[in-house]
C-alpha positions, 0 to 999 in steps of 0.5 A: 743685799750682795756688794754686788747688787749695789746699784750704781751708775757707771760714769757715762750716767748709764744705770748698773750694779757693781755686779754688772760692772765686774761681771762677776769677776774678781776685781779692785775697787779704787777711789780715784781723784784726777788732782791728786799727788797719788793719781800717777797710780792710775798707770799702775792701775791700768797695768793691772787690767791689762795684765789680769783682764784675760784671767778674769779679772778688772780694776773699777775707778770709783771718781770721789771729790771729798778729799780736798776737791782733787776730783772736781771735774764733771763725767765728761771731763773725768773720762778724758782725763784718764783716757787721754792722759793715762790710757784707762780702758778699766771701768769708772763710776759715777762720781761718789762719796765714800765718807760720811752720812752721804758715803754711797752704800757699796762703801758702807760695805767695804769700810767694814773691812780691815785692812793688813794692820786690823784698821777698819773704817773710813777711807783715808785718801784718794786710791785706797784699794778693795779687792773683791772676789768674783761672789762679792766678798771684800777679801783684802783692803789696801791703803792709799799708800800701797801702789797697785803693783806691790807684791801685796797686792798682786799676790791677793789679786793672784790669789782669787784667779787660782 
């Protein structure tokens, strides 16, 4: 099966596929946490789609709450949150685990990938970013640390939209 045949439900309960969501467009997948010390970069993030989404292009948050309880809140408190205090218009998902025996199977996929240091493996943090072409292959993995607007990452996104 295709990263983007992955069932999962976006945040408002409604059931999709990875596919769906990005509509088959080059796009970011980012586990994000509304309590974290690196949520700020969900401005970054909605930089991102607002500059690439007419390219063909979107960012899809990934709500996680195993990395010290920083995602706590239910659906309804997830999407107000970012809406109100950051503006994201990208779409979100269900709350999910990205780690260990209940890691949902899109990050079964995605922890296979490397990333810039030959790293493979578990998600470290809250914002660690895949970015996935418009056919579903995870092409660059970029750790919690590295903003969404470093040149590293801009130049892969560059780069699947030609």
């Amino acid at each position: 099966m295709s990263l983007l045949d992955s069932p999962i439900a976006r945040l408002d309960g409604t059931p999709s596929t990875i596919g769906q969501i990005t509509g088959g467009r080059p796009a970011l997948l980012v586990n994000v946490a509304s309590k974290c010390g690196l949520t700020p970069q969900y401005t970054g993030l909605e930089q991102l789609q607002e500059r690439y989404a007419e390219r063909g292009f979107t960012v899809v948050g990934l709500p996680c709450n195993q990395f010290m309880g920083q995602e706590p809140g239910s659906a309804e408190e997830i999407q107000e949150f970012c809406s109100a205090t950051y503006g994201v218009t990208f779409p979100m998902t269900e709350k999910i685990e990205v780690n260990g025996d209940d890691r949902h199977e899109i990050y079964r996929t995605l922890t296979e990938t490397a990333d810039g240091e030959g790293e493979a493996g578990d998600v470290q943090w809250n914002f660690e970013k895949f970015l996935i072409s418009g056919d579903g292959a995870v092409v660059a993995r970029f750790r919690p640390g590295v903003v969404p607007d470093d040149p590293q990452v801009v130049g892969a996104i560059e780069a699947q939209l030609g």
